[in-house]
SENUBA-43666 format. One record per residue: residue in one letter; x, z, y of N, C-alpha, C in turn. Coordinates in steps of 0.1 Angstrom, whole numbers, always signed. Example, Ala and Ser with C-alpha at 12.3 -4.5 7.8 and 13.67 -1.06 7.14 Angstrom:
+---------+-------+-------+-------+-------+-------+-------+-------+-------+-------+
: drenvex :   npx :   npz :   npy :  capx :  capz :  capy :   cpx :   cpz :   cpy :
+---------+-------+-------+-------+-------+-------+-------+-------+-------+-------+
:       A :  +132 :   +78 :   -57 :  +123 :   +78 :   -45 :  +132 :   +78 :   -33 :
:       S :  +128 :   +71 :   -22 :  +137 :   +71 :   -11 :  +129 :   +79 :    +0 :
+---------+-------+-------+-------+-------+-------+-------+-------+-------+-------+
END
This chain:
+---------+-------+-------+-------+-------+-------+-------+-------+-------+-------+
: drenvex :   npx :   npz :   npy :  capx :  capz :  capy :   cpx :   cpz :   cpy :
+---------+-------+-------+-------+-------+-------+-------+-------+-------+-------+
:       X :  +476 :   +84 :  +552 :  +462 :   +89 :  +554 :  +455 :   +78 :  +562 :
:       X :  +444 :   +72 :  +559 :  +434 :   +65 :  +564 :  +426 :   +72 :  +576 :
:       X :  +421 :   +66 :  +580 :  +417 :   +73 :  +594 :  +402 :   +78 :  +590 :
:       X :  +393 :   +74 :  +579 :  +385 :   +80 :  +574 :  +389 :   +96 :  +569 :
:       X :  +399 :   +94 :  +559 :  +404 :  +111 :  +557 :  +411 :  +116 :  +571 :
:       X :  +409 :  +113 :  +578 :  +421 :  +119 :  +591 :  +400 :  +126 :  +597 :
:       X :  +395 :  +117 :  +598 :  +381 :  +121 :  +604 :  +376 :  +130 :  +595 :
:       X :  +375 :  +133 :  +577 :  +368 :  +140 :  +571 :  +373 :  +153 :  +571 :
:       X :  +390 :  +155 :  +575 :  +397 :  +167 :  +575 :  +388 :  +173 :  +589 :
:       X :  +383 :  +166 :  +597 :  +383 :  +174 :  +613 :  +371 :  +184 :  +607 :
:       X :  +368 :  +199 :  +615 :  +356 :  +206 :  +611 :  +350 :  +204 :  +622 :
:       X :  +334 :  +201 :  +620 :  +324 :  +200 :  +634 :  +318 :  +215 :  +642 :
:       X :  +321 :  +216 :  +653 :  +317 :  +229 :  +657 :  +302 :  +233 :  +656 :
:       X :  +297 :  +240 :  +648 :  +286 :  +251 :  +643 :  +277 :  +249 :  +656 :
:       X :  +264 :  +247 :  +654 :  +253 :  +246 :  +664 :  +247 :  +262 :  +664 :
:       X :  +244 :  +265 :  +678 :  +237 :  +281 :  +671 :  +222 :  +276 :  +679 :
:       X :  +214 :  +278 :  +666 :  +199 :  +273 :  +667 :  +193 :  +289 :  +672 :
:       X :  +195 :  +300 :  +671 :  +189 :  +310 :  +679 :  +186 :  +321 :  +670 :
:       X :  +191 :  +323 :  +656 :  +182 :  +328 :  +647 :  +195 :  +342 :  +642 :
:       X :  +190 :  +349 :  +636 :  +199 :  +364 :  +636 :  +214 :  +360 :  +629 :
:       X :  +223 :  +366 :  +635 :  +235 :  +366 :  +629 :  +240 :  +372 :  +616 :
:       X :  +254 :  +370 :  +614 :  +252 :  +375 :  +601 :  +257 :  +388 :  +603 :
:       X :  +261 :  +398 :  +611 :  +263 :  +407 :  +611 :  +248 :  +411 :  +621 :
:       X :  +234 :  +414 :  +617 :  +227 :  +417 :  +618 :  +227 :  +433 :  +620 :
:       X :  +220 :  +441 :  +634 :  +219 :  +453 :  +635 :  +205 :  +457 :  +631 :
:       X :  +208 :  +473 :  +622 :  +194 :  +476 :  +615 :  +187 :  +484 :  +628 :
:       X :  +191 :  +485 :  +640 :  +183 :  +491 :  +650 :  +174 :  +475 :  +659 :
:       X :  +182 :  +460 :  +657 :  +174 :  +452 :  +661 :  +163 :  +447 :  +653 :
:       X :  +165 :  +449 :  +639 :  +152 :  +446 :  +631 :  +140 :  +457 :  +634 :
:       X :  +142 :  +470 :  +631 :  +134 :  +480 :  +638 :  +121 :  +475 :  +650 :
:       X :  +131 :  +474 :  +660 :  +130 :  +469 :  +671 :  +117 :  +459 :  +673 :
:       X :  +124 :  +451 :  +664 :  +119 :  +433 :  +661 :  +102 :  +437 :  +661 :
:       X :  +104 :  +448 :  +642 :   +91 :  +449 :  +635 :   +81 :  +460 :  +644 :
:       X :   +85 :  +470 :  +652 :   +80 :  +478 :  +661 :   +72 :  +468 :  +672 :
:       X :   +77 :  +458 :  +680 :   +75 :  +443 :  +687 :   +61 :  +442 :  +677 :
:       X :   +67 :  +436 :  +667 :   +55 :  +426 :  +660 :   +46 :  +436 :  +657 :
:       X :   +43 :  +447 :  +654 :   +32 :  +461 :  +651 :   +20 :  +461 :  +665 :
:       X :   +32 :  +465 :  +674 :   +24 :  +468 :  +687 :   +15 :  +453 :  +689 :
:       X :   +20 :  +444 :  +694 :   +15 :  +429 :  +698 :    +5 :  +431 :  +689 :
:       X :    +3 :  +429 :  +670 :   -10 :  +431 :  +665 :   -21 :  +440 :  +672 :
:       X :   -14 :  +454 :  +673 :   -25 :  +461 :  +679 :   -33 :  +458 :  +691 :
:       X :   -24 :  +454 :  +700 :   -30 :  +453 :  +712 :   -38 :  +438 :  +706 :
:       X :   -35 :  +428 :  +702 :   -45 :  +415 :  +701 :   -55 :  +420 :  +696 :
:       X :   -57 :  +429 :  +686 :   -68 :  +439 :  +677 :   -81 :  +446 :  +688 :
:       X :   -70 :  +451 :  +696 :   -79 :  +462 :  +704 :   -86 :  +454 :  +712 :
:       X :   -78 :  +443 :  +718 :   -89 :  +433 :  +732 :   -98 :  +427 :  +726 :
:       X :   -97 :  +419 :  +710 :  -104 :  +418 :  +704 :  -102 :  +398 :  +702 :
:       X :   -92 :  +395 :  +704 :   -85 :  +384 :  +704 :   -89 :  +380 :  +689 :
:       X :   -89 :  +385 :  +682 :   -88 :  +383 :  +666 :   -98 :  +388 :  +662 :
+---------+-------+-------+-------+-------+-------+-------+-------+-------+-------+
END
């Protein structure tokens, strides 16, 4: 084995960029879209938009 295949065998450890897992809970999506609802409203009501 060449030291290039000795390097292509290694696996690189996974970066976690921030974004939902894959075992995803349907009470944090909820959550999420209830968040993103209210924020509209309130930008709505001050009059931001």
């Amino acid at each position: 084995m060449t030291s290039t295949a000795a390097t292509a065998d290694r696996t690189l450890p996974t970066t976690r960029t921030g974004g939902p897992d894959d075992e995803s809970n349907p009470l944090e999506h909820i959550l999420g879209w209830t968040l993103v609802v209210v924020l509209a409203m309130l930008i709505t009501q001050v009059g931001l938009l």
